[in-house]
mmCIF file as gemmi writes it, N, C-alpha and C atoms, coordinates in Angstrom:
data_model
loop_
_atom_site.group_PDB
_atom_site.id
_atom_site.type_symbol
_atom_site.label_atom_id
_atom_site.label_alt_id
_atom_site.label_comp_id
_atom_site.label_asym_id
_atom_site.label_entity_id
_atom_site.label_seq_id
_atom_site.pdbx_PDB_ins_code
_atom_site.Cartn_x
_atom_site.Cartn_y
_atom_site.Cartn_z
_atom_site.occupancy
_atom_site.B_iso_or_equiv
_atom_site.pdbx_formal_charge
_atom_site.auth_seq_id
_atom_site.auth_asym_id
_atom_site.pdbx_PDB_model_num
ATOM 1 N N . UNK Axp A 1 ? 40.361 -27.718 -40.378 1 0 ? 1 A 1
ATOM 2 C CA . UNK Axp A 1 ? 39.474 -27.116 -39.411 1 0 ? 1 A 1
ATOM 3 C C . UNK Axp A 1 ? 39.272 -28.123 -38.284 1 0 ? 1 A 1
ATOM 4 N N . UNK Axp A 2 ? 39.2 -27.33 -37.078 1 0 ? 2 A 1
ATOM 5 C CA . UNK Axp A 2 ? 39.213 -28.396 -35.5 1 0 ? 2 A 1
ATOM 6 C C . UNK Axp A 2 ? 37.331 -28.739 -36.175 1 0 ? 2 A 1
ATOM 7 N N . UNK Axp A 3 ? 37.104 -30.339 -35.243 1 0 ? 3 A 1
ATOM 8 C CA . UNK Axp A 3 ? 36.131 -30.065 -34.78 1 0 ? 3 A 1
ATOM 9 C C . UNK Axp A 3 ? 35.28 -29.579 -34.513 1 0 ? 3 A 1
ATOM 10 N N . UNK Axp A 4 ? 35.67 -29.062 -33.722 1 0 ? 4 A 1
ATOM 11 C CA . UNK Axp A 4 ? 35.127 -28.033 -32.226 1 0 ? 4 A 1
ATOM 12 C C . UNK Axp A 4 ? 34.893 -26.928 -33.007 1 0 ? 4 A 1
ATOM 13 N N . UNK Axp A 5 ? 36.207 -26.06 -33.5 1 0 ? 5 A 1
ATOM 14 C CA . UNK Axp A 5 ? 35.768 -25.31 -34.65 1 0 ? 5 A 1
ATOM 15 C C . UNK Axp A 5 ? 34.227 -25.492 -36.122 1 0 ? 5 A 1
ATOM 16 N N . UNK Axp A 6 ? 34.635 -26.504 -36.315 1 0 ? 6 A 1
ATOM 17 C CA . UNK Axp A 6 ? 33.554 -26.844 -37.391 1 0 ? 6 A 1
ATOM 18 C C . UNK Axp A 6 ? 32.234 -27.177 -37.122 1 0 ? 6 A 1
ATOM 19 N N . UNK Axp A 7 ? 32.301 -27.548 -35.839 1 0 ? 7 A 1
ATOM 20 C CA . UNK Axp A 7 ? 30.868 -27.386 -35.259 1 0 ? 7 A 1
ATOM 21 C C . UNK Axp A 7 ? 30.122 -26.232 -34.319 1 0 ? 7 A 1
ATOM 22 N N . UNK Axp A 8 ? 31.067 -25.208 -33.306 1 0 ? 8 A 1
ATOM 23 C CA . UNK Axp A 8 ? 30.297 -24.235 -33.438 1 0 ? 8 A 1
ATOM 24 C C . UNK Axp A 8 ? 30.146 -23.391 -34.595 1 0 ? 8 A 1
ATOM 25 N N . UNK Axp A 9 ? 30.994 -23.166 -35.868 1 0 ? 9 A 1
ATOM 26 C CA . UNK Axp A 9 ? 30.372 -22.504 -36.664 1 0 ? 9 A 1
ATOM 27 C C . UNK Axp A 9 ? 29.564 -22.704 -37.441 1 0 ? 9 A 1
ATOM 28 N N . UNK Axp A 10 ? 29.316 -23.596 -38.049 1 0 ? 10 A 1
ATOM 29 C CA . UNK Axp A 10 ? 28.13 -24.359 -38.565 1 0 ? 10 A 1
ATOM 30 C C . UNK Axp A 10 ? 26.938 -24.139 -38.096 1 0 ? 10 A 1
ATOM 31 N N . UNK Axp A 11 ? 27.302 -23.808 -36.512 1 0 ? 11 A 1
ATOM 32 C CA . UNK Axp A 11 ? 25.512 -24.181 -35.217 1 0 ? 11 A 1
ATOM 33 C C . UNK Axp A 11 ? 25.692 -22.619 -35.764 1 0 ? 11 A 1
ATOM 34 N N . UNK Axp A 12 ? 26.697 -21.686 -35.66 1 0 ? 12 A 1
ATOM 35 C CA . UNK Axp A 12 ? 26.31 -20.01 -35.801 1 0 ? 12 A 1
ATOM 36 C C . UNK Axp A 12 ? 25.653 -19.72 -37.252 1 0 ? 12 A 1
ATOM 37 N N . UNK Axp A 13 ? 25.906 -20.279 -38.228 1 0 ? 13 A 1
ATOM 38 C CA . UNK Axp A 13 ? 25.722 -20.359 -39.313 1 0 ? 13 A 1
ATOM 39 C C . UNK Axp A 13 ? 23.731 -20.619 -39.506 1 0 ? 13 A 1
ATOM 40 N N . UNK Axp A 14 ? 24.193 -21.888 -39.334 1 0 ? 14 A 1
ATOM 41 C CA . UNK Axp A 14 ? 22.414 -22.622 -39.3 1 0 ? 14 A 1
ATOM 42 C C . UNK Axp A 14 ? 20.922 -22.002 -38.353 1 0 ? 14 A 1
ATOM 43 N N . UNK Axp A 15 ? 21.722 -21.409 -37.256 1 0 ? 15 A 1
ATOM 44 C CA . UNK Axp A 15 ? 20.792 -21.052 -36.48 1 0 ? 15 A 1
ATOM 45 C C . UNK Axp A 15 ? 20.638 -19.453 -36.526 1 0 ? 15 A 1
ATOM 46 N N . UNK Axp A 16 ? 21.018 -18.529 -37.551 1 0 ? 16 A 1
ATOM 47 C CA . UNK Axp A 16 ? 20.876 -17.151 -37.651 1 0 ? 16 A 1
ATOM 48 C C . UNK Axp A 16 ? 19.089 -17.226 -38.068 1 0 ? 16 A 1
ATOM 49 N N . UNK Axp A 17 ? 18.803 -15.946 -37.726 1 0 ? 17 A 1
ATOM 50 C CA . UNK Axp A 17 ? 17.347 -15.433 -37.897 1 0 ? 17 A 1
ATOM 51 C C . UNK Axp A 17 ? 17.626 -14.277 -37.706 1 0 ? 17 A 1
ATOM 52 N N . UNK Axp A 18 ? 16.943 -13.456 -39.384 1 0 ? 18 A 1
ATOM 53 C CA . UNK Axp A 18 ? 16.659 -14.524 -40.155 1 0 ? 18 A 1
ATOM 54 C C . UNK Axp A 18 ? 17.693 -15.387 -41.079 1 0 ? 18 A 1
ATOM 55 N N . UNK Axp A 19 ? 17.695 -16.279 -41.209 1 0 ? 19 A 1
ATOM 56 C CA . UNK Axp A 19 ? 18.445 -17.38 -42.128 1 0 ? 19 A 1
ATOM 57 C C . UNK Axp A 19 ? 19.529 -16.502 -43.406 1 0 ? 19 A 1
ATOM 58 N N . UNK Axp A 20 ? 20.396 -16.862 -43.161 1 0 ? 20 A 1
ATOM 59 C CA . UNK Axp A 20 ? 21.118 -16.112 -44.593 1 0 ? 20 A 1
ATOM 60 C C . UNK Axp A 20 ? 22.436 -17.164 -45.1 1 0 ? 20 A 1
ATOM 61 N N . UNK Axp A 21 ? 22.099 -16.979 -46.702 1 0 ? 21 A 1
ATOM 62 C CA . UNK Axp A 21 ? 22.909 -18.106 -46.885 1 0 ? 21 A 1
ATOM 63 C C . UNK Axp A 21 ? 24.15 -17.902 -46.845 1 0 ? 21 A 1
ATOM 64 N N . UNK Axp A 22 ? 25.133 -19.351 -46.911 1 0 ? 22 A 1
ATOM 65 C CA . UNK Axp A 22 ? 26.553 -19.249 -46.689 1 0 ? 22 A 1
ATOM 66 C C . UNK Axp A 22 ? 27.192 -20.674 -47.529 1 0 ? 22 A 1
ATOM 67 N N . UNK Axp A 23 ? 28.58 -20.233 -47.683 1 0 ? 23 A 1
ATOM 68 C CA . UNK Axp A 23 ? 29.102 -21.561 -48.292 1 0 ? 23 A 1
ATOM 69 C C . UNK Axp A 23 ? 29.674 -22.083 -47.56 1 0 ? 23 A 1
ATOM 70 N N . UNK Axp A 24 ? 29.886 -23.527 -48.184 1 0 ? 24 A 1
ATOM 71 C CA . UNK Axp A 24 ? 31.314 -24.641 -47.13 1 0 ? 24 A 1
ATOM 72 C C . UNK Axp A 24 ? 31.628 -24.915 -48.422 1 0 ? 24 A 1
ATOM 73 N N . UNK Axp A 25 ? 33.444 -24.556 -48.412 1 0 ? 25 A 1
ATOM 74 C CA . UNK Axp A 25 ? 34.425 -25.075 -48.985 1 0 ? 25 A 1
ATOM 75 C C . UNK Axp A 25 ? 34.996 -26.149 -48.679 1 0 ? 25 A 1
ATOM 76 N N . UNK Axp A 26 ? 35.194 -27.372 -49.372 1 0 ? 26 A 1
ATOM 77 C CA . UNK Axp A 26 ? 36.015 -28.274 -49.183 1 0 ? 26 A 1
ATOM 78 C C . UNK Axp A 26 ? 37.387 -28.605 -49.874 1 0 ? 26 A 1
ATOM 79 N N . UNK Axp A 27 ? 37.517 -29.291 -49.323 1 0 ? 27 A 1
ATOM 80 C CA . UNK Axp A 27 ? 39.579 -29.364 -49.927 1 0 ? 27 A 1
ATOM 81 C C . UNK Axp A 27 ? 39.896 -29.336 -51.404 1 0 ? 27 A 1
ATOM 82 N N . UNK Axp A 28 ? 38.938 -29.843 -51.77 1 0 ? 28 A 1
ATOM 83 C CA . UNK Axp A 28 ? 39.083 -30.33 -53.165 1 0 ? 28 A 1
ATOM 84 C C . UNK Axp A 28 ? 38.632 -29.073 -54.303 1 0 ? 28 A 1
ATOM 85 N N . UNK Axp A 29 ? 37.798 -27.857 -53.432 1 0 ? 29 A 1
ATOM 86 C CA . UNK Axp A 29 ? 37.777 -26.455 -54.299 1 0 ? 29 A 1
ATOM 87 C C . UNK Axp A 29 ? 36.563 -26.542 -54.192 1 0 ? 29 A 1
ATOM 88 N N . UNK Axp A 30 ? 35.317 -27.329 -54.136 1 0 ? 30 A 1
ATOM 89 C CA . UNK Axp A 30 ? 34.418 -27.464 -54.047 1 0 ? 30 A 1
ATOM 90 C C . UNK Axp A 30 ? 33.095 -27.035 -53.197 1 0 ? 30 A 1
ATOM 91 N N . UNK Axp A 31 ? 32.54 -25.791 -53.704 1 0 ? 31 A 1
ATOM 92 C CA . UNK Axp A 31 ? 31.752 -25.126 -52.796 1 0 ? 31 A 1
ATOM 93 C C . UNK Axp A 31 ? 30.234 -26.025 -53.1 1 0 ? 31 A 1
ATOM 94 N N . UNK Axp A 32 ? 30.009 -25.597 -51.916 1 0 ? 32 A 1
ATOM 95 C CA . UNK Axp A 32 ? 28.272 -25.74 -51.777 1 0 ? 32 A 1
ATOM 96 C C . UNK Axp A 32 ? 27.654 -24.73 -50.862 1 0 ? 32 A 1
ATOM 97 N N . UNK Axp A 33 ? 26.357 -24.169 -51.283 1 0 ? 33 A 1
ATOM 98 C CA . UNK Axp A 33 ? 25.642 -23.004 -50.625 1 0 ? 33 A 1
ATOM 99 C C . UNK Axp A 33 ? 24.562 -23.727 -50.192 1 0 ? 33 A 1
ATOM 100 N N . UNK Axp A 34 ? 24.586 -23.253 -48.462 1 0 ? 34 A 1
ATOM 101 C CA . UNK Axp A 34 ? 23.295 -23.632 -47.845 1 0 ? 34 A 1
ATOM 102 C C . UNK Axp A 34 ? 22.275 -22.378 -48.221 1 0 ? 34 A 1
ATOM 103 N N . UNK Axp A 35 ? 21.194 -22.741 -48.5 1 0 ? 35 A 1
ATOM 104 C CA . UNK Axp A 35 ? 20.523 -21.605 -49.143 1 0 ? 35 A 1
ATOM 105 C C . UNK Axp A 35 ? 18.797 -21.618 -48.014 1 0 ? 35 A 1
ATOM 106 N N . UNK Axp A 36 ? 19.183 -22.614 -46.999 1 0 ? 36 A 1
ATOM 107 C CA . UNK Axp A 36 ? 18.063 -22.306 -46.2 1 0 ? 36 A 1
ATOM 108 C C . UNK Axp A 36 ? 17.831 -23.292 -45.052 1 0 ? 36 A 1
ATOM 109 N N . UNK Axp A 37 ? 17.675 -23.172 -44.111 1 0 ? 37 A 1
ATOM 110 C CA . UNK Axp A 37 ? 17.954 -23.493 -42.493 1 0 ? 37 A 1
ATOM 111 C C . UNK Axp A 37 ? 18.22 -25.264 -42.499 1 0 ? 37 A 1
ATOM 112 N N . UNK Axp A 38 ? 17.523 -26.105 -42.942 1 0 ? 38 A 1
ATOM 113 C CA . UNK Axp A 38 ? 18.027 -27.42 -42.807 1 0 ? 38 A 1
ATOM 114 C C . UNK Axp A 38 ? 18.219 -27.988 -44.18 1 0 ? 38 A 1
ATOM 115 N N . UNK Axp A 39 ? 19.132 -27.264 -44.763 1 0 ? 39 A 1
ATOM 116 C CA . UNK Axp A 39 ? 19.809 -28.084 -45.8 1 0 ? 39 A 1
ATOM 117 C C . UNK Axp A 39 ? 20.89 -28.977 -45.409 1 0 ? 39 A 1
ATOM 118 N N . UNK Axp A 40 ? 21.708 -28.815 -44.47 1 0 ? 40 A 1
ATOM 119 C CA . UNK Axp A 40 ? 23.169 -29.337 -43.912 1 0 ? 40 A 1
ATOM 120 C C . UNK Axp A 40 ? 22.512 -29.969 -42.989 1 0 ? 40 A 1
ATOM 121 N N . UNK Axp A 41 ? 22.506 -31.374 -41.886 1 0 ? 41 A 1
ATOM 122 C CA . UNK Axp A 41 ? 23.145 -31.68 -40.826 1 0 ? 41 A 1
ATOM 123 C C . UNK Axp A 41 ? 23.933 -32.008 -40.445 1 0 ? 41 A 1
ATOM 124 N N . UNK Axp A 42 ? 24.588 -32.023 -39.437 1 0 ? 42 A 1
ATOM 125 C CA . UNK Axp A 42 ? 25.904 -31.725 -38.767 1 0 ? 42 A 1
ATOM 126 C C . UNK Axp A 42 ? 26.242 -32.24 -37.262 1 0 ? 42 A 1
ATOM 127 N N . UNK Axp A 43 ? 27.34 -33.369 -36.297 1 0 ? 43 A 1
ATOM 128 C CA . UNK Axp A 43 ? 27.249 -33.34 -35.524 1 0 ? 43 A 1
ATOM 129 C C . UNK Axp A 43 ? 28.238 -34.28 -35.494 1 0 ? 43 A 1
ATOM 130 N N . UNK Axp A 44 ? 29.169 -34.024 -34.422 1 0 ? 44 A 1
ATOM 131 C CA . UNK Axp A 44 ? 30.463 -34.636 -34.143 1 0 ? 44 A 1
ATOM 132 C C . UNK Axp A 44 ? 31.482 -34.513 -34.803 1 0 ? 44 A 1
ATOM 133 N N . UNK Axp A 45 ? 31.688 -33.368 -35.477 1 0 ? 45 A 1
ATOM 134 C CA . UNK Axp A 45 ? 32.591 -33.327 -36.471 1 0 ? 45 A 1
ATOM 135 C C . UNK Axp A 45 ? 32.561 -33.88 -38.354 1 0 ? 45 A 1
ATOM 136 N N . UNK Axp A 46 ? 31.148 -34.154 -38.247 1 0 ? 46 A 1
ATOM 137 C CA . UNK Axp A 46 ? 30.832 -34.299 -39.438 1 0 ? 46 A 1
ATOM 138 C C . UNK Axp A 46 ? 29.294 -34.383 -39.85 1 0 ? 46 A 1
ATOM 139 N N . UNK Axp A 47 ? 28.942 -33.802 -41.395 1 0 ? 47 A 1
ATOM 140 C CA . UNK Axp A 47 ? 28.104 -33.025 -41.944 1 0 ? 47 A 1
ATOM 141 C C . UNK Axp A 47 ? 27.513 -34.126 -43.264 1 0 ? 47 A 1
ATOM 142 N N . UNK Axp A 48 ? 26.169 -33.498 -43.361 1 0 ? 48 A 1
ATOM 143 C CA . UNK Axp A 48 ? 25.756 -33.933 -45.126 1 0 ? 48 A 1
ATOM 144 C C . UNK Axp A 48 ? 24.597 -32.952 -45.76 1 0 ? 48 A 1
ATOM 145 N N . UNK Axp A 49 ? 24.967 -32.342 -46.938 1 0 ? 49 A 1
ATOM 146 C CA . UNK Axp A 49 ? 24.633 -31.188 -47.374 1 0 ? 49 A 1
ATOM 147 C C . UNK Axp A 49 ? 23.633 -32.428 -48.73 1 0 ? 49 A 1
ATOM 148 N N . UNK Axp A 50 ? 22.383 -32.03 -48.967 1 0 ? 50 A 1
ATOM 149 C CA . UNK Axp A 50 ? 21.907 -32.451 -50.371 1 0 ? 50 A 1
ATOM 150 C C . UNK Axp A 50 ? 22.414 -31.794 -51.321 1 0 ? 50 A 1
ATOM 151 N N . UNK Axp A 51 ? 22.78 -31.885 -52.548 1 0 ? 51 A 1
ATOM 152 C CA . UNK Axp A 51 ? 23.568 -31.12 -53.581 1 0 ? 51 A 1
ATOM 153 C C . UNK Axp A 51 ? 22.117 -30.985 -54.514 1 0 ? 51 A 1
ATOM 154 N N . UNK Axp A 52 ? 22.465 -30.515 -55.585 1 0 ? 52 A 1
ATOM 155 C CA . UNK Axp A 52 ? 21.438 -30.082 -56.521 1 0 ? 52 A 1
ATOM 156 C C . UNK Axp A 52 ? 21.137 -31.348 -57.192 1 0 ? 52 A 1
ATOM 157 N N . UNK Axp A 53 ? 19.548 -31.549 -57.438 1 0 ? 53 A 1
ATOM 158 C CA . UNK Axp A 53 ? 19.568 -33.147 -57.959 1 0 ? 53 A 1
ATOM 159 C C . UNK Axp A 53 ? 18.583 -34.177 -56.386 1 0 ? 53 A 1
ATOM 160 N N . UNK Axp A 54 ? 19.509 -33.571 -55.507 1 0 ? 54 A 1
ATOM 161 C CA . UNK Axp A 54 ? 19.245 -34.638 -54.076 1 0 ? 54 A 1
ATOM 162 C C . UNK Axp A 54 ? 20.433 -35.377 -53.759 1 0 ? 54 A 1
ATOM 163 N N . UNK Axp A 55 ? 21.262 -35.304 -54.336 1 0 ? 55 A 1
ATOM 164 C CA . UNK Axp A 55 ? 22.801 -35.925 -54.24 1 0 ? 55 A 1
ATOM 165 C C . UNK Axp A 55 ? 23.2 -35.222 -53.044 1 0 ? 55 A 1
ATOM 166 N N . UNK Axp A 56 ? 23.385 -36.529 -52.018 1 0 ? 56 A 1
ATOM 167 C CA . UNK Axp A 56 ? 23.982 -36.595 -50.309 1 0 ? 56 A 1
ATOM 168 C C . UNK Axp A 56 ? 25.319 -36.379 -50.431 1 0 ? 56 A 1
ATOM 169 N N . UNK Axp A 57 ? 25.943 -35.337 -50.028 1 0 ? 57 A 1
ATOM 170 C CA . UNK Axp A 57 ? 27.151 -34.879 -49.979 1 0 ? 57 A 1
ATOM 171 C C . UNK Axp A 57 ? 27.778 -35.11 -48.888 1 0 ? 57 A 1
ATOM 172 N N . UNK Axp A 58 ? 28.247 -35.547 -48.287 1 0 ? 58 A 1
ATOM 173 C CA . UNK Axp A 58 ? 29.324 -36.383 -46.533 1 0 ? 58 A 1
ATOM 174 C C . UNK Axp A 58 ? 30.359 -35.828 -46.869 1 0 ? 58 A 1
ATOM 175 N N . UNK Axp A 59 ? 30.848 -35.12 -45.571 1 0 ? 59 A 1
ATOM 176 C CA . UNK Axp A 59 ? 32.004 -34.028 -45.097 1 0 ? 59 A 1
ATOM 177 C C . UNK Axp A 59 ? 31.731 -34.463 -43.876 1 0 ? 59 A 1
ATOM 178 N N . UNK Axp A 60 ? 33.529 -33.994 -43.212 1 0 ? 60 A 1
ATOM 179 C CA . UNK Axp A 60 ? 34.057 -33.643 -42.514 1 0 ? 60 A 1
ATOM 180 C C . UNK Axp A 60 ? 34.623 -32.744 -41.639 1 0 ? 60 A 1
ATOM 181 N N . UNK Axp A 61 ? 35.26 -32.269 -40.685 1 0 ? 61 A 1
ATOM 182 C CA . UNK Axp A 61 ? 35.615 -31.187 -40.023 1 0 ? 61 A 1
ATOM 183 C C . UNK Axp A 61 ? 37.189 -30.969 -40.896 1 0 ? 61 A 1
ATOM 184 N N . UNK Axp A 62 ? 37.706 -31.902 -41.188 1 0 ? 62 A 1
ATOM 185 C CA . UNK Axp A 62 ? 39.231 -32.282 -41.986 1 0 ? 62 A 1
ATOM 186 C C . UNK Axp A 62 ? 39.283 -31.815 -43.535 1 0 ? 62 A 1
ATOM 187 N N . UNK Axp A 63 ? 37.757 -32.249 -44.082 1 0 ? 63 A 1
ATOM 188 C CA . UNK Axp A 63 ? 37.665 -31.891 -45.277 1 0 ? 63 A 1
ATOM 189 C C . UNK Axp A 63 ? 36.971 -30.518 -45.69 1 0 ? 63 A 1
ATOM 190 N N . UNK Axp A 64 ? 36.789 -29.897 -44.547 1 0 ? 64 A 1
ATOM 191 C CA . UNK Axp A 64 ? 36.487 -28.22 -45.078 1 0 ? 64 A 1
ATOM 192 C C . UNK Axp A 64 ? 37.574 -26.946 -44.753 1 0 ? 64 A 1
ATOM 193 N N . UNK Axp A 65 ? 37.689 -26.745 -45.752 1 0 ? 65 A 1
ATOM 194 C CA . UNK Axp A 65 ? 38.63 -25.58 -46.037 1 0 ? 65 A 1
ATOM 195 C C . UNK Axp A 65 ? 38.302 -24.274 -45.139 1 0 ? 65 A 1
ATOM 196 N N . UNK Axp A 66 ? 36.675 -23.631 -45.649 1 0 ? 66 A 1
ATOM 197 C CA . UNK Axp A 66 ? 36.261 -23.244 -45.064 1 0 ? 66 A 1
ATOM 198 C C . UNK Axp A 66 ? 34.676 -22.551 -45.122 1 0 ? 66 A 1
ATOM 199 N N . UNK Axp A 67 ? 34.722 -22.223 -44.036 1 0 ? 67 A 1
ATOM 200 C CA . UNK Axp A 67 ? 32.696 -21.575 -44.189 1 0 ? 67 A 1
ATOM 201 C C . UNK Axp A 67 ? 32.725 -20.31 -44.561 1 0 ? 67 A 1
ATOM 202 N N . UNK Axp A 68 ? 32.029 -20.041 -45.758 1 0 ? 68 A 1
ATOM 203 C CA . UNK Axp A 68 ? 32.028 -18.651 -46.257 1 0 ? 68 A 1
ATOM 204 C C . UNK Axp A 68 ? 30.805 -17.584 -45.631 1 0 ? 68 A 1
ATOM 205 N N . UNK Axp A 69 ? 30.598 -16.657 -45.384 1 0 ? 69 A 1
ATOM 206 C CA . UNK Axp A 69 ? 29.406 -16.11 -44.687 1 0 ? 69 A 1
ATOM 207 C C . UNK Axp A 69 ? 29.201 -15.495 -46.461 1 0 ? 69 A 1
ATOM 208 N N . UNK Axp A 70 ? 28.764 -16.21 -47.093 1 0 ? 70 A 1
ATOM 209 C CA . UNK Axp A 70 ? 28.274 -15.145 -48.252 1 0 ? 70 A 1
ATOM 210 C C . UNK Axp A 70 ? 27.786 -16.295 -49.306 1 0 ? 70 A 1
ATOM 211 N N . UNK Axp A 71 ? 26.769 -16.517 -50.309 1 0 ? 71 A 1
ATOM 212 C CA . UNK Axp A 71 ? 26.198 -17.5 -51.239 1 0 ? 71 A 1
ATOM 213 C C . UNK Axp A 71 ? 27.536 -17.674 -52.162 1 0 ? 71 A 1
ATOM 214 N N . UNK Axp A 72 ? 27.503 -19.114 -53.18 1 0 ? 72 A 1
ATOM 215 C CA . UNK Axp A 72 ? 28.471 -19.529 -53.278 1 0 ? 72 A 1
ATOM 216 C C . UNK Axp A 72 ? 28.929 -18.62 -54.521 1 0 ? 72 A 1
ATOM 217 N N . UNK Axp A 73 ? 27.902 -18.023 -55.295 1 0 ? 73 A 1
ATOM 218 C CA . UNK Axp A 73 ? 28.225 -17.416 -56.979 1 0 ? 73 A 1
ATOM 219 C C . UNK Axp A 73 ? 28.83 -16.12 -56.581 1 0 ? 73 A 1
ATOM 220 N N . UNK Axp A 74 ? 28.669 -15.683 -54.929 1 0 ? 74 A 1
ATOM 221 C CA . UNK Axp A 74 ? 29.636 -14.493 -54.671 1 0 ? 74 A 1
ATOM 222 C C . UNK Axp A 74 ? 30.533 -14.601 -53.875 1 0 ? 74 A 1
ATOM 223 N N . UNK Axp A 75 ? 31.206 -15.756 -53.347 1 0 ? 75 A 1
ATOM 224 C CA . UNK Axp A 75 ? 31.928 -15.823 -52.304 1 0 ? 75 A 1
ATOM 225 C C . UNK Axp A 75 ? 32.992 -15.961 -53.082 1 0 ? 75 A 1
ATOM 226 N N . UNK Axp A 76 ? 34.157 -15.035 -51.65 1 0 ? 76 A 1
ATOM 227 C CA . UNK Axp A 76 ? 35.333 -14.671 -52.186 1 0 ? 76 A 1
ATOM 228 C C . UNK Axp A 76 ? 36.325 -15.679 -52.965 1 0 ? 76 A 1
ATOM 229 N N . UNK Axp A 77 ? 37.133 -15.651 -53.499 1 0 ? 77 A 1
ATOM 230 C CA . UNK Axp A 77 ? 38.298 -16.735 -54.274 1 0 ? 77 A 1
ATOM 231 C C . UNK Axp A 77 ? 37.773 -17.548 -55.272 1 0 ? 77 A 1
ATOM 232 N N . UNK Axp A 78 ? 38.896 -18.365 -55.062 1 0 ? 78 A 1
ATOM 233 C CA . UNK Axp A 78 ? 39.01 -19.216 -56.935 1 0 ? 78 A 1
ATOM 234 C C . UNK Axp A 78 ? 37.993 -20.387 -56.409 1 0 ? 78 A 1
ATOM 235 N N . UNK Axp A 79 ? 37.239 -20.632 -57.929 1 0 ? 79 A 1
ATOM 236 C CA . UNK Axp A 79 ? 36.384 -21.985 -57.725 1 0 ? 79 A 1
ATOM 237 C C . UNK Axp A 79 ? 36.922 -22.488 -58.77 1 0 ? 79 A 1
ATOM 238 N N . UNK Axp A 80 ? 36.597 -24.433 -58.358 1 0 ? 80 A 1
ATOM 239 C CA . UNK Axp A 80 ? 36.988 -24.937 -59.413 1 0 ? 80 A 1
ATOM 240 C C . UNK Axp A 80 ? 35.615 -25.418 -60.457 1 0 ? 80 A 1
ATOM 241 N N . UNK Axp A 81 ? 35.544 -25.844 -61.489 1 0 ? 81 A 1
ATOM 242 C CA . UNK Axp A 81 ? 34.752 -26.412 -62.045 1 0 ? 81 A 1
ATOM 243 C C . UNK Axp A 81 ? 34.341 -28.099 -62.212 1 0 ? 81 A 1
ATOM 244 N N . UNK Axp A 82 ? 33.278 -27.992 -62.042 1 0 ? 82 A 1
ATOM 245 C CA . UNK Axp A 82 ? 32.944 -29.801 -61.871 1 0 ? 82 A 1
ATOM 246 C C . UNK Axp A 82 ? 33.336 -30.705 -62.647 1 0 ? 82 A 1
């Protein structure tokens, strides 16, 4: 994913009202669901999502596959397991 790409969708993503959640896939199969307006920040091509726990998650524009418009236990395709 460009950049440029990964950061206006992210801003379309984060800034809906009202808020609805969505996933980011990363390379490695690995989803995470933003489940509410400032869980992710994001800027210059790269992101950090808290994971469950409080565990700081650091991404990239390189390392996302892609942004799902849908929560992660229903979004489309194969997941892997932790």
């Amino acid at each position: 994913m460009t950049a440029e790409h990964f950061q206006e969708t992210l801003q379309a993503f984060m800034s809906r009202r009202p808020f609805g959640r969505f996933t980011i896939e990363l390379n490695t199969g690995l989803r995470y669901e933003i489940d509410r307006p400032h869980a992710a920040a994001f800027q210059d091509g790269a992101g950090v999502i808290l994971a469950p726990g409080g565990i700081p998650v650091f991404f990239d524009h390189e390392s996302v596959t892609q942004i799902i418009n849908s929560p992660a236990h229903s979004a489309p395709g194969k997941r892997r397991s932790k």
